[in-house]
N, C-alpha and C positions, 0 to 999 in steps of 0.2 A: 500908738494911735488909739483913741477910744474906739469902743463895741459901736456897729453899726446897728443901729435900731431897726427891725425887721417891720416892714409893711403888717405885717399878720400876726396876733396871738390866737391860736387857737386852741379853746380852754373845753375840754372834757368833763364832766361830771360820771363817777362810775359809784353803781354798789353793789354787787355781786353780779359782775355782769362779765367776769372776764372772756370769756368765747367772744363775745360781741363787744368788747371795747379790742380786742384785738382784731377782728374786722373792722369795727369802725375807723381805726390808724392804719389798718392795710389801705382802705381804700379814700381815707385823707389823702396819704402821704404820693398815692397812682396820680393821685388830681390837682398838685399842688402848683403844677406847670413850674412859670419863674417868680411865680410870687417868694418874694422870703419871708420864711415863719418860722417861729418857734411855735411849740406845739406843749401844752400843759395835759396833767392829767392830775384830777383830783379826786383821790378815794375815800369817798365817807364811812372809811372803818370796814369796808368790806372784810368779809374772812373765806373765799374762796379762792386764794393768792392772787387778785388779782395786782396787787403791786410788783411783786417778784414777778409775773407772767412780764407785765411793760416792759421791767426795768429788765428782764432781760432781753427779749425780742426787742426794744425799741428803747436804745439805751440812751439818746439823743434827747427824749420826750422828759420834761422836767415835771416832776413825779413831787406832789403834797398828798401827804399820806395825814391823813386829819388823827385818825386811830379812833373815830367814832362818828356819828352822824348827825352833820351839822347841818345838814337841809341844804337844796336843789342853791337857792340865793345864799345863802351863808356859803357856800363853799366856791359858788362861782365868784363871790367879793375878795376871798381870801386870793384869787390866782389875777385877779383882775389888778389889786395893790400890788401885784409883784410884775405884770405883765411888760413886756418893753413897746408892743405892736403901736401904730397907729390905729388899726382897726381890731378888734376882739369879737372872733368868731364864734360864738357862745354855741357849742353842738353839741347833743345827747350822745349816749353809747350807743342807743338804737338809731342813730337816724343816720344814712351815708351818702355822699356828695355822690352826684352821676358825674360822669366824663371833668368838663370843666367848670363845675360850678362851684367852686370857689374863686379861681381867677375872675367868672364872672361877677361875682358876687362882690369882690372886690372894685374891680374897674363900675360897677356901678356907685360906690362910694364915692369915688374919685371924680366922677364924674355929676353926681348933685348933694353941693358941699350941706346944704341944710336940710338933707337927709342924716337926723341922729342913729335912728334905725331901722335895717333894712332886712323880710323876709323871703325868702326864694320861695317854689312850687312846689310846696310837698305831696309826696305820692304815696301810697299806702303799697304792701309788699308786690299785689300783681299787677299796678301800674295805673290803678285808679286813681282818680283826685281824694286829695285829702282836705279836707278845709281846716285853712289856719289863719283866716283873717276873720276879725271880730269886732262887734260893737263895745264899746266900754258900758258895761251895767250900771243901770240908774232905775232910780224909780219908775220915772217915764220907760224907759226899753220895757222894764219887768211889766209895767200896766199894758203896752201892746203887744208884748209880747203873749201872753196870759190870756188878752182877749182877741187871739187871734189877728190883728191888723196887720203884724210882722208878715205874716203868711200870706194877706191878702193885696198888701202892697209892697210884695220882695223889692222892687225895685226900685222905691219911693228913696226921695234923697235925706228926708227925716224917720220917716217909720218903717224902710225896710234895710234888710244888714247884707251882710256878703256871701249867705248862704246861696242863695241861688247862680252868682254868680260863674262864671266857666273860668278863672282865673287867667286870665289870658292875653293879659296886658297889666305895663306899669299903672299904679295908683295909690295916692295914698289911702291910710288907711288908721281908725284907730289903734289899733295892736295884732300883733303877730304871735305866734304860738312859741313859745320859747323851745322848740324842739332843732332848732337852726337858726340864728336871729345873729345879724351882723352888727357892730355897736362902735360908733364913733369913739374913739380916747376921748378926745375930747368933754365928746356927753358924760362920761365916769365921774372924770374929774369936776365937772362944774355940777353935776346932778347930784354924785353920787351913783351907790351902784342899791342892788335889793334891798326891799326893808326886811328885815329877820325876822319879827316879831309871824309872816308867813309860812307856819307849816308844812301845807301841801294845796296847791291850786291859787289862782290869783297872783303870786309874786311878779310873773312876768307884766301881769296887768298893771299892775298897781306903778311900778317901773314903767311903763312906759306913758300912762298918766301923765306922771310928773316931768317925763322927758316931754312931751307935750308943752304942758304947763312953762317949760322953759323956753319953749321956742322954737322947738327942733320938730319935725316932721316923721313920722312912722311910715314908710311906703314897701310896700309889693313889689317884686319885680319876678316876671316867667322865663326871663333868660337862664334864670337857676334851678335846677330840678333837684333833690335831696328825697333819698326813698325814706320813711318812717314808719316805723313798724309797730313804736308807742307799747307803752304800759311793762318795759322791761322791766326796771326794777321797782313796779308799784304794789300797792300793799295787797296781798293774798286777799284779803276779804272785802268784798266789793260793798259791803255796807258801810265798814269805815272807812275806806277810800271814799262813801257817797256823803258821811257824815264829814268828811274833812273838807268838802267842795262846797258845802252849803256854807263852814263856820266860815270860809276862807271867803267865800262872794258877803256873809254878813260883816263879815270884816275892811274889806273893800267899800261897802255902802256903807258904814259906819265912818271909814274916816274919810272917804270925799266928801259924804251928804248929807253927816250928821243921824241923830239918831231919830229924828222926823222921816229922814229919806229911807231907812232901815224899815220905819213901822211900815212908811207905803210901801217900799217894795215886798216885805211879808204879806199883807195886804192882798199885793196882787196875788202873791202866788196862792194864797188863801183862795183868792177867787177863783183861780185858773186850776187848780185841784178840783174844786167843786166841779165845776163844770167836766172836766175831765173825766172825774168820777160817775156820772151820771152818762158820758159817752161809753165809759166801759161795762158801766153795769145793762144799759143796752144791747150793747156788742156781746156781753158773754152769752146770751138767748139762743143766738146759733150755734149749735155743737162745735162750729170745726174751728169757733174760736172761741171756745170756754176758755181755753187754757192759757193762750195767750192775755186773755180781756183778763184774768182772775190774777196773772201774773202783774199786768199794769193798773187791777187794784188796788195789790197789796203794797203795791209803789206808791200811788196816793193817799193809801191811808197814813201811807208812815209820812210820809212829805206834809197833810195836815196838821199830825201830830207835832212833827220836827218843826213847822213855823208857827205853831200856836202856843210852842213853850223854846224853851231852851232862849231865853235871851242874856246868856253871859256876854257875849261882845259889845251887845247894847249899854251895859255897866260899866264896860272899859275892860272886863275879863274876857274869861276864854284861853284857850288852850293858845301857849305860845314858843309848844315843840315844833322843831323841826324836822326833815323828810331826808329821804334819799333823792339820789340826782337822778 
């Protein structure tokens, strides 16, 4: 008789994270109720064992050992082509399902077919909210966002986004944070999955863009709760971590909007630095926030500096390595 196709792939991205990808399959595998799944893990070259740690705690888990580092989308593509689920649970080492929320997360598939992709309520480690729903970056977003309008009409149905919100019902949504994100087969196969040419930041955006773009629906749902802890395996230095979020959102506005939309939205943030700059240099007057205001200067100095030059993506260049998961 042929293999039964399991309802579930759920695909792992690790890279020196072993302690916490071995929690994060203890506390899969507590939550899985009767859903059937197979369960992937994919190591981007880690060298703290964590492959031997899996394979041998968790011998059932089908284990792609890449032998190097092919980035967060590069490596969930590689397990996705092999995956048998209907649905593909795309989840971090840090992030772990509470009670039943993957069951739920599923039965919400199942139950609105033109939903391609669906993100549960993620929590930060002592039970705060986390925000993981997002506008998609445009020229437009970057100009109100820049001159403050985002902030002053949170709730406006074009100029404000889903920060303010309390997450606390179903909705769609532009995009979700790739830290837990549920993904139709379907959508793989007719979309496609990551564009590679994504480094670090933006991958899940730019995906689900185009899952957009196709027809399929991105939505919210709070029946699902997933703690995320974030920044496991991210790069020790928080300046290249900051310079790789800029080239990745230049990147992003480059290929939906052209290299017009690029200039506006540097533009804004040109703008929106300026002005920033001149709040902080105010603010640092008072002693007990020199230090803070001199800290969030020296953050827009460099942010002026970084959008007033650096334009390889605008050329069609720029960096096209890839990241850890």
């Amino acid at each position: 008789m042929p293999a039964v196709r399991p309802k579930l792939s759920v695909i792992i991205v690790s890279y020196n994270t072993r302690e916490m990808t071995l929690s994060c399959l203890s506390t899969l595998y507590a939550g899985l109720g009767d859903v059937s799944a197979e369960v992937w893990m994919v190591d981007n070259g880690s060298v703290d064992g964590s492959v031997a740690a899996v394979r041998a705690a968790y011998p059932d888990v089908l284990v792609i050992d890449t032998g190097e580092n092919l980035g967060f989308g590069v490596a969930n593509n590689r397990a996705m082509e092999q995956a048998s689920g209907d649905y593909f649970l795309l989840l971090n080492s840090d992030a772990f399902p509470i009670g039943d929320a993957v069951t739920q997360l599923t039965a919400y598939m199942d139950q609105h077919p033109r939903v391609g992709v669906a993100g549960p309520r993620l929590l930060n480690a002592d039970g705060t909210l986390q925000l993981s729903c997002f506008r998609f970056p445009s020229p437009l977003q970057a100009w109100m966002e820049n001159l403050w309008i985002t902030k002053l009409f949170a709730n406006h149905a074009v100029a404000g986004d889903y920060r303010r919100w309390a997450h606390d019902r179903e909705r769609d949504v532009d995009f979700v944070i790739g830290a837990c994100m549920i993904v139709r087969r379907e959508v793989f196969e007719k979309v496609g999955g990551f564009d590679p040419r994504f480094f670090m930041y933006a991958e899940e955006t730019d995906w689900q863009r185009r899952i957009h773009d196709a027809g399929w629906t991105v939505a919210f749902t709070p029946s699902a709760d997933v703690t995320h802890w974030g920044g496991a395996s991210g790069l020790a230095s928080a300046g290249k971590t900051r310079e790789y979020f800029f080239a990745s959102l230049d990147r992003y506005v480059r290929k939906h909007h052209g290299v017009t939309g690029l200039i506006s939205m540097r533009l804004a943030m040109i703008a929106g630095s300026l002005m920033r700059t001149i709040v902080w240099t105010l603010a640092s007057v008072a002693p007990k926030r020199r230090e803070h205001a001199a800290a969030k200067l020296r953050l827009q100095t460099w942010l002026l500096a970084r959008q007033t030059t650096n334009w390889a993506v605008a050329n069609g260049d720029g960096s096209g390595r890839r990241r850890s998961g």
